[in-house]
N, C-alpha and C positions, 0 to 999 in steps of 0.2 A: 504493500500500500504506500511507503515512502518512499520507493523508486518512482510508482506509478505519478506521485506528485510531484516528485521533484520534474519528473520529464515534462507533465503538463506544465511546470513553473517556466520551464527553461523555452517550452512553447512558446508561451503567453512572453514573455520576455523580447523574444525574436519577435515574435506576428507585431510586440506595440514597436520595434526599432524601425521594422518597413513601412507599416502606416504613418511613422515618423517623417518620411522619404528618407532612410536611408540615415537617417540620424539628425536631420536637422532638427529645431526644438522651436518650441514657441512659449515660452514664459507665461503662465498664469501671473494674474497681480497677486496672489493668493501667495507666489514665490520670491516675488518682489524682497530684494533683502532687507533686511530692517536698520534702522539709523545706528552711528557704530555709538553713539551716546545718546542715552535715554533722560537726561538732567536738560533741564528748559533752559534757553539764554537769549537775551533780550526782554525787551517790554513785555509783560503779560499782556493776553487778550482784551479787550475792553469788556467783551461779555464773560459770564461766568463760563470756566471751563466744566462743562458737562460732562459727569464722568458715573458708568452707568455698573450697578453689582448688581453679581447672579446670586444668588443663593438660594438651595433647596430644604435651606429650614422655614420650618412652621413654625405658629402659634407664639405660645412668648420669646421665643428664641428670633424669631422673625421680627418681631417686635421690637427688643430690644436693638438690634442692631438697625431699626429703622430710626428709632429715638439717638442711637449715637450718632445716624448721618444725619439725623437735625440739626442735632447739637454742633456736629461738625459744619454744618451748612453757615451755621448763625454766627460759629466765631471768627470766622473769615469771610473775605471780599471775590477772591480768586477761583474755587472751586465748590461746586454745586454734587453731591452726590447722592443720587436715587438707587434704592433698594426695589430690584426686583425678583419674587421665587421665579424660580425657575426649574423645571426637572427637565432629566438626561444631558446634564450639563457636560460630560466630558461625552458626547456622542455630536453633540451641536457643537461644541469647541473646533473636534476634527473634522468639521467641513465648514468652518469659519475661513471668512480672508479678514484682514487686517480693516476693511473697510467695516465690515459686518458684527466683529466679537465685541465683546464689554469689554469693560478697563477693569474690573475686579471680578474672580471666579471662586466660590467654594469647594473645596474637595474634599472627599472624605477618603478614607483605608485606603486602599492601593490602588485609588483612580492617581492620588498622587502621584505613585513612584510613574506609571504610565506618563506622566507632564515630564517628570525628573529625566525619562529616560528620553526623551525627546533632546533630538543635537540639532546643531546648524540653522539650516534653514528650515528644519522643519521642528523647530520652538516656538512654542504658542507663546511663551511666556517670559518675561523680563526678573532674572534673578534679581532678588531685591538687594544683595550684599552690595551693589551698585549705587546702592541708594546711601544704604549703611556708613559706605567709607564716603560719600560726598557729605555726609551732614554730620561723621562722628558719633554715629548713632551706639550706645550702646546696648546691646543684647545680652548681657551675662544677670540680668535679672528675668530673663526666661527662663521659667522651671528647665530642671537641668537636664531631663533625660529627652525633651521635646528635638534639642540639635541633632539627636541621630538620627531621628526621619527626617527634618528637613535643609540639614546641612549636607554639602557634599565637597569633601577635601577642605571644611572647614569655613565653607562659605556658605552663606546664608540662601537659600533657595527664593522661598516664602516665609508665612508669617503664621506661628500656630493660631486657629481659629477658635477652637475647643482642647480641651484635654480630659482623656479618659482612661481606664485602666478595664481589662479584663479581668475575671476573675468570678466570685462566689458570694451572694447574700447566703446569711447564717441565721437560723430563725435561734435566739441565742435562748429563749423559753423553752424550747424544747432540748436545747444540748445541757442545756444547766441543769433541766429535768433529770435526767441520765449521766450526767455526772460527766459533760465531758465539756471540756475549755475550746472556746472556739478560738484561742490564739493557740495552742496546740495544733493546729489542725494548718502546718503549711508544708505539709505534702501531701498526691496524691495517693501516698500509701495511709498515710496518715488518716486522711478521709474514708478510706475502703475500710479501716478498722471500725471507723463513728459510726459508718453506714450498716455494718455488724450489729453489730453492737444495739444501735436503735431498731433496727429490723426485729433481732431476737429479743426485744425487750416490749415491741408492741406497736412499735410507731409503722405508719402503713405506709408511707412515701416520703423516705429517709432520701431518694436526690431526686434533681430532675436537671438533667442535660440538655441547654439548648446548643441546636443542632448545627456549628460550626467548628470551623478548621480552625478558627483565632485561639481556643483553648490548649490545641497542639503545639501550636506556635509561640503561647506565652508562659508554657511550661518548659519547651527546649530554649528560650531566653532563660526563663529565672534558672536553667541547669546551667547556663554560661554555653549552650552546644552552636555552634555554626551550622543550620540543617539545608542550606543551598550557596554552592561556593557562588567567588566575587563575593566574601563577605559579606553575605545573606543580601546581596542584591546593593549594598550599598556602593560598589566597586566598580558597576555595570549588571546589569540583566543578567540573571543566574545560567548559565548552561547546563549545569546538574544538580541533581539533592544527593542529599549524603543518606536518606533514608535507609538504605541498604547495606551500609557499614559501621564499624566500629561504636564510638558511643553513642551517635544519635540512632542506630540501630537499637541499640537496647532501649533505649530510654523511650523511642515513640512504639517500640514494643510491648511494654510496662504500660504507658499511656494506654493504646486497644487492651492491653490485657483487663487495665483496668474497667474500662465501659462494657468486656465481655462478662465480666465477674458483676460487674451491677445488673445486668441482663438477665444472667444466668441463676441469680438467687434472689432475686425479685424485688430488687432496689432500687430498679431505676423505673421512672413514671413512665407511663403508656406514651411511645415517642409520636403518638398519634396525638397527644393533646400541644396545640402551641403555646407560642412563647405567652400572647396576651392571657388565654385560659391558664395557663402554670402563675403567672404572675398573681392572677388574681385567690388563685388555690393558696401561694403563697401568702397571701396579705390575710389569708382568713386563718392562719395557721396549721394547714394540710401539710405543707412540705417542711424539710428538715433545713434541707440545702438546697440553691438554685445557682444556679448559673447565670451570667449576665454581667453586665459593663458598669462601670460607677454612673455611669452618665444615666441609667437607670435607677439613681435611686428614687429619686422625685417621683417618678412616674408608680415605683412600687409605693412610696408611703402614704401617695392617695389612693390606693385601695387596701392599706392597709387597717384594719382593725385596732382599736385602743388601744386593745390587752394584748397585742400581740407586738413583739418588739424583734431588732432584728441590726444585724452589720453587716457590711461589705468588705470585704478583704480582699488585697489583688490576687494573683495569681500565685498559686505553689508550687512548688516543686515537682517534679514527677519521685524521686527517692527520696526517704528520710534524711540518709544521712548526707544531702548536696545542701551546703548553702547558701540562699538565693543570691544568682551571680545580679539579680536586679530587675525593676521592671520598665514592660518596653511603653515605648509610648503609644499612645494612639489620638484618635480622635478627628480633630478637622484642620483644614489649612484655608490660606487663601493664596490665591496665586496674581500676581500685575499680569495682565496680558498686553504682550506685543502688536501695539496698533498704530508702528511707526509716528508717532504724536507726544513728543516727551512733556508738551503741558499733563497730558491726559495721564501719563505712564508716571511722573512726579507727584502729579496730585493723587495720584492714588494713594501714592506710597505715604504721603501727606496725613490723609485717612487712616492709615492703618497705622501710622506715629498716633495719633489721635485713640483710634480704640484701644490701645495696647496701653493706655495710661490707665492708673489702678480702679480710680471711678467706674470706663466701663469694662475695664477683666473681670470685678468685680462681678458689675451688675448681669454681666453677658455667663457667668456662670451658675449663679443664684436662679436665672432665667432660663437656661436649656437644664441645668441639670450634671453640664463639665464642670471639672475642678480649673480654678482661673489659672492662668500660661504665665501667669508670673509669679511670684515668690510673696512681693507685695501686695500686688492685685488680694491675696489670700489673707492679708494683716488689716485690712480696712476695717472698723467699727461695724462697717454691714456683716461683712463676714465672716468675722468672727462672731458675729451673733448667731447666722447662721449655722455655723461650727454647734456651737452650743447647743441651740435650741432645736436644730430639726437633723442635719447632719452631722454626727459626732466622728462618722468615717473620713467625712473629706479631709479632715489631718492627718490622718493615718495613713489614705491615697498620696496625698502629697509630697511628705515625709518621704516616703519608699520612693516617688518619682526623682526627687528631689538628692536621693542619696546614690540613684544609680548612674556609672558611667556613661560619660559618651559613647555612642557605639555600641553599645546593648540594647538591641531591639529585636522587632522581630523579622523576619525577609521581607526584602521591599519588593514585588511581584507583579509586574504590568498583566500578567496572565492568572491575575490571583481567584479570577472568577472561577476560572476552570477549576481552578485549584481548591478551589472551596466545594465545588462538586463533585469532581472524585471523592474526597473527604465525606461528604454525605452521603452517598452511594454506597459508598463501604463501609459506613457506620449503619446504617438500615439496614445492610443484609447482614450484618454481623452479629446484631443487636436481635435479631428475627430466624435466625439461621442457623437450628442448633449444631449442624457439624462444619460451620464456615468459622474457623480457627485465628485468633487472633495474628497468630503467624502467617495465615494466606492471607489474613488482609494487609497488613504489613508490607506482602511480598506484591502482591496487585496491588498497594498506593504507590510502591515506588515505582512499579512498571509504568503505571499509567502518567504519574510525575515527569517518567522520562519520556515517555510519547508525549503528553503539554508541552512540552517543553520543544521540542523537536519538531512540533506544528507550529508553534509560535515561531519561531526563526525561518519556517519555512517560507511562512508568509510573509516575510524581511528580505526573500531570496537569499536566505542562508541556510546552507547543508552542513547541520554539527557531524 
């Protein structure tokens, strides 16, 4: 089957050089090369410059950052910026021209490293470090572990948007019940014992597993494991995973072994009920353990119950005895898009000096539900109220972000969608499937790993 592509590739290659005549080319404006400086010079505009964001968040998260670009409207004379939702935002980016895209883009998980991995002329996007060294800007009051998604070779990409963490709410009423500590509990050996333990003890739905790959991922982070070289994507676009060898063999081994033993002795919730039903199971005090992002807490503690109490912890370990090399970042970004206009491409970046001040880190966290991207942003009077009164975790998320190295994260994946469907696939038949062995899933994620991977480059016209 990858011969038969590669030849069709090599077709299609040839047939578009003849329809070319022969190789001559005609320039899209869409390839028009971009200005070699993106810093404005001369007179500003007389009208405001109009500078236009996408974003596909909702509700008060939407909100808020609509109230910063007022605010940011009203303290200046020069630029105007309007908030628009917008969904399939890196689907509409890639058939953008310069004429057409906004000057500010939202990203979430690995649509980003997809911008990152973008060169040359075909970069949507204006690294902001450009911006950084013309104005002296300093960045070392961004929570500390956020530079490894969006720096590269130590340069600033974009601008964290959100921050969150993977990992596990703990229904701490029901662990205290049975006698067990839910800071004990950072690994996932550790957990397979609780989940024991309450099982045999009477509790009916001791965990529930939502159904992603980011749990894999931020378990071979906190074990310190590299699991796809180029330095888990940060180096260039991964050509292999290590799935199949040495430590991270074992370790994303342990991981299935562990989701086949919840399976198998009847601890893990029916994978037929979703993530909103689990939630709300959890807020009435049904479950023990959930799965799930910080950026979830908010959304779990309105439908949680009075009497029911509960914390979030990042992500553990997959062995007892590893300890945590750290955790990765996650969350949202924003990206300056290249729209050859360095009023439009400054004033952006203008804006986003502006939200990154502690007032709205603050407030832009307290509102979605992320832990705020700066250090300060998280010392303000508001939230530390909030700390106190409603989220007592977000310190505890922060803390751990805060303490982990640059460079520990988890793979950066322009093909992470695939990536997350193989991972589902083999977790349903696994989970469903009494003689399908933690070790043949193991062995079919990394096959199938290596076939993504091999179709991705294909489509680049590159034969790994």
């Amino acid at each position: 089957m990858k011969k038969l592509l590669t030849t069709l590739l090599v077709l299609l290659m040839v047939m578009g050089f003849c329809f070319a005549g022969g190789g001559s080319e005609t320039k899209s404006e869409a390839a028009a090369p971009a200005a070699d400086s993106h810093i404005p010079t001369g007179e500003a505009p007389k009208e405001k410059v109009h500078i236009v964001f996408w974003t596909n968040m909702s509700g008060d998260s939407q909100i808020c950052t609509a109230d910063a670009a007022a605010a940011f409207n009203a303290s200046q004379d020069t630029y105007e910026v309007e908030v628009i939702y917008t969904s399939n935002i890196l689907t509409k980016m890639l058939t953008s021209t310069v004429e057409d895209r906004p000057n500010l883009i939202h990203s979430s998980g690995n649509d980003s490293a997809s911008y990152i991995a973008m060169t040359g002329a075909d970069r949507l996007y204006v690294p902001v470090q450009e911006f950084i060294d013309h104005d002296k800007y300093d960045m070392s009051n961004i929570v500390h572990n956020l530079a490894t998604n969006y720096t590269r070779d130590g340069q600033w990409q974009c601008v964290p948007y959100g921050n969150t963490s993977t990992g596990y709410f703990y229904n701490t009423d029901i662990l205290s019940a049975h006698g067990i500590d839910v800071d004990s509990l950072k690994s996932y050996e550790a957990i397979l014992e609780a989940c024991r333990k309450l099982k045999a003890e009477g509790v009916e739905h001791p965990f529930f597993y939502r159904i992603h790959v980011d749990y894999l991922n931020y378990a071979l982070t906190a074990e310190g494991i590299e699991y796809f070289n180029n330095s888990n994507g940060k180096a260039g676009v991964p050509t292999a995973s290590y799935f199949g060898e040495g430590k991270c063999h074992e370790a994303t081994l342990a991981f299935f072994k562990f989701l086949k033993t919840l399976a198998e002795e009847d601890m893990l919730l029916d994978i037929e009920i979703g993530n909103t039903d689990a939630r709300n199971m959890f807020g009435q005090g049904d479950i023990a353990i959930m799965g799930g992002y910080s950026s979830g807490i908010d959304p779990t503690l309105k439908v949680t119950s009075e009497n029911v109490h509960f914390v979030f912890r990042p992500s553990p370990t997959v062995f007892a005895a590893t300890p945590s090399a750290g955790q990765s970042p996650g969350g949202a970004c924003i990206f300056v898009c290249d729209v050859d206009d360095p009023w439009k491409e400054y004033g952006s970046w203008e804006f986003l000096k502006f939200f990154m001040q502690d007032e709205w880190t603050s407030a832009f966290a307290m509102a979605s539900g992320y832990v705020p991207i700066t250090m300060t942003g998280a010392q303000t009077p508001e939230y530390q109220e909030y700390i106190k009164t409603k989220n007592p975790s977000a310190q505890v998320i922060l803390d751990a972000m805060d303490a982990t190295p640059i460079g520990v994260g988890y793979a950066l994946l322009p093909y992470s969608g695939d990536y997350n469907t193989i991972f589902k696939n083999i977790f349903k038949k696994m989970v469903t499937t009494a003689d399908y062995t933690a070790e043949q899933a193991v062995e079919d994620f990394t096959k199938e790993c290596k076939d993504m991977i091999e179709m991705y480059f294909l489509s680049k016209g590159i034969v790994l």
